[in-house]
N, C-alpha and C positions, 0 to 999 in steps of 0.2 A: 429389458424394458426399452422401448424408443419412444422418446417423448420431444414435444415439440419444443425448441428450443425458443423460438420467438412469443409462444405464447408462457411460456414460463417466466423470461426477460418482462413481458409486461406486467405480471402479478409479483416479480420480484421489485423492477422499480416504483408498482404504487407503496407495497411494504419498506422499500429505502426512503421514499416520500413521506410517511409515518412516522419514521425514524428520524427523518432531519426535521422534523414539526417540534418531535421531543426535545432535540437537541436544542433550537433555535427557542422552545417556552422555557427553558430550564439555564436559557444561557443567563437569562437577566434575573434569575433568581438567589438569593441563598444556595450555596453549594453544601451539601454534608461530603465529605472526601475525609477518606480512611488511606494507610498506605499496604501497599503491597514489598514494600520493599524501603529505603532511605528516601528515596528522590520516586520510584513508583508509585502514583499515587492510583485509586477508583473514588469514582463516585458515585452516589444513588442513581444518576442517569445512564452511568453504564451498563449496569446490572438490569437496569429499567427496559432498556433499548435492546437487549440482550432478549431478554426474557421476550418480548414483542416481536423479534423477528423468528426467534424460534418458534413460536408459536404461529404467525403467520403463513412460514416457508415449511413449514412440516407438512401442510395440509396442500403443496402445489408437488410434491413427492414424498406422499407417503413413507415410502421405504428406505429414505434418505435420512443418514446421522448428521450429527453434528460434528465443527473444531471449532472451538470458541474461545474468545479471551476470558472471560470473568466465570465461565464454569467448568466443573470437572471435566477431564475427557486424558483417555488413553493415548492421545494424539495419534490413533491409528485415520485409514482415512478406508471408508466401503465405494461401493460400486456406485452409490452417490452421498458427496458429502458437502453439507452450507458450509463453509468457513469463514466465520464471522467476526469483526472485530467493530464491537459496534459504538465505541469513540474511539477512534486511532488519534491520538495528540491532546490524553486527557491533561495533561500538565498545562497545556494551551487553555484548556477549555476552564481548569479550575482558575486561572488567573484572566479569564476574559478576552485571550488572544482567540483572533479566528479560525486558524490555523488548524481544522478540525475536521474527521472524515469518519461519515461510515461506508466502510471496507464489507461486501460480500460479493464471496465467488462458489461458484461451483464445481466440484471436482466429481467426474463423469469416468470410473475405470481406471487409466491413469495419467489424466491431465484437466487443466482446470477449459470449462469450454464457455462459463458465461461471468462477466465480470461489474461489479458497478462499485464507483467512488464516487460517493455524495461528497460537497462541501456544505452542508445547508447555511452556516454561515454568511458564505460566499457566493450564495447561489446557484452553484455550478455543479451539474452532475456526469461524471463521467460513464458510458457503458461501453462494455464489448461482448460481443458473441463473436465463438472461437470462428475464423475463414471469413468472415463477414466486415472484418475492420472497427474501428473505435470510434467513440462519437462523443461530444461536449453538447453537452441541453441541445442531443437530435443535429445535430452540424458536424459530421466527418473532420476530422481530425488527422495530422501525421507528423511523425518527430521532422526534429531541427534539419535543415542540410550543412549543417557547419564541420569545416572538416576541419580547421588551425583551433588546435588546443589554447593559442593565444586570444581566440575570439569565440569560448567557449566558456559558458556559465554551467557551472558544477556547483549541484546539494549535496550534500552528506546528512551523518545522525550521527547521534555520541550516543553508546550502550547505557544501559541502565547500571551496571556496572563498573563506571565509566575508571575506578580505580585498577581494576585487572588490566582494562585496554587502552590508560591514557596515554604511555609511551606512544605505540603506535598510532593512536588519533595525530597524536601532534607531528610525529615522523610525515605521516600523509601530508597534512597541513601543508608542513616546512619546505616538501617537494611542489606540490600542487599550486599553493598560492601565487609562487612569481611566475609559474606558466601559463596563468588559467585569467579569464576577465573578471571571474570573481568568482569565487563559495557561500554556496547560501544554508543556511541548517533551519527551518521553519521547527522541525518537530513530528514531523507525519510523516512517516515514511510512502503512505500511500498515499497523500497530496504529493510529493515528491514524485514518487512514480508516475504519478500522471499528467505530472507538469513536464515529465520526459515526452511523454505521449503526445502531450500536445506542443512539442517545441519551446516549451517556453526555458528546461532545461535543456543542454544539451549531453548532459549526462548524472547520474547519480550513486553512489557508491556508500557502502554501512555496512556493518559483522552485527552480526549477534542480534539478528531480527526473529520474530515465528512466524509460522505460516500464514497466521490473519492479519500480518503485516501486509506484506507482500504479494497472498493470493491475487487478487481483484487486480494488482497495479501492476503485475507481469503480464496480464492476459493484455490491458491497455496497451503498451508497450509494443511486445510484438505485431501485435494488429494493428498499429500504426506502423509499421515497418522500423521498430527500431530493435535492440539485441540485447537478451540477459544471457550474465553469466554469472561464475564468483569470481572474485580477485584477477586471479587468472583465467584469463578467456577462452582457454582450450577445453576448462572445466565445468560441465553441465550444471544452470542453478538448478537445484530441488526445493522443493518447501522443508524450512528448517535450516539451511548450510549455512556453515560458519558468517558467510559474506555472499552480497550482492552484490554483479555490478550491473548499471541497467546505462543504454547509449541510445545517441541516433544510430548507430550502427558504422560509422563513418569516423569516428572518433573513438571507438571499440578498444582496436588494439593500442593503440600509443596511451591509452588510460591506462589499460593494464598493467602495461609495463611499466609505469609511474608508480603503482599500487604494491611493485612489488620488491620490496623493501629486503629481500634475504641476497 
């Protein structure tokens, strides 16, 4: 099938627009939040937001599956798949912090080709379509040009697990922090991603993410001219790998090799 890549980007960002309206009436409300896990928590407005975009994004391709956080799926991906996360930083959201994204991207064959991070919170939406470049509310966008690690601001994220992987959180930490201008952890991994996108990081690094993490906020990234890998930079990210690292591209490798602890 070839299908129009610009006009699907506009029926997708009025459905992200839907989505951050939910987000933004529900922020000042009573939350009901159940957990997925010790520290994982959902809420009614995830499942809500959820259900909304699926139902929107299904009828702009047909024949398109789903990846999504709060419903079943075999995490296989077809020849087109939404990959949805439709609160990225629901921990944020159940305690009133802004700090909050819906995450959708498209994956076309095999790579992701249209992306968008809402903050509705925040006001701020980020989009990309794959060869076409990244944009913040319609205004082109490009990562950082900072090339000294000593005058580079680095995000991270702590696993939901964080008991399996706190040695090495803190291992990172220990190395990073006297080199770096600062570390910031917001909680969103795709606000993170797209704070790389738009320079305001100059890099961002985290394990143990999924794909509706990360979908939307890689495609940002590159298309602003900046570079994902995992840990190690020689190694291709995929949706799903252990670890992400995402840069202005300039700052790439000397991260790496800080990351890499064996």
């Amino acid at each position: 099938m070839v299908f129009d890549r610009k006009a699907v980007m506009e029926q997708l960002i009025a459905a992200t627009v839907k989505a951050g309206e939910m987000v933004k009436v529900a922020a000042v409300k009573h939350k009901k939040i159940s957990h997925k896990g010790r520290v994982d928590l959902v809420t009614e407005t995830d499942v809500a937001v959820e259900i909304m975009l699926k139902d929107e994004l299904k009828g702009l391709i047909p024949e398109s599956n789903f990846l999504a956080e709060e419903s079943e799926s075999d995490g296989s991906l077809g020849e087109f798949t939404w990959i949805i996360d439709p609160i990225d930083g629901t921990t944020n959201f159940a305690h009133g912090l802004p700090f909050v994204a819906n995450s959708i991207a498209l994956w076309h064959r095999d790579r992701i080709v249209l992306g968008v991070v809402n903050l509705p919170l925040l006001g701020e939406m980020f989009t990309a379509i794959e060869g076409e470049g990244a944009f913040l509310n319609g205004n082109p966008i490009s990562v950082s040009s900072t090339v000294e690690m000593e005058k580079s601001l680095i995000a991270t994220g702590f696993p939901y697990a964080i008991e399996e992987h706190l040695e090495t959180v803190l291992a990172h930490l220990k190395v990073l922090l006297p080199l770096t201008q600062g570390i910031r952890r917001p909680g969103s991994a795709a606000l993170d991603l797209a704070y790389v996108a738009c320079g305001r990081y100059d890099g961002f690094y985290e394990s143990a993410l999924n794909p509706w993490d990360t979908a939307a906020g890689t495609l940002l990234v590159t298309e602003a001219g900046g570079r994902i890998s995992e840990y190690d930079a020689a190694t291709e990210y995929r949706l799903g790998a252990r670890s992400i690292l995402a840069t202005n591209s300039r700052i790439h490798e000397t991260l790496s090799g800080l990351l890499a602890l064996d």
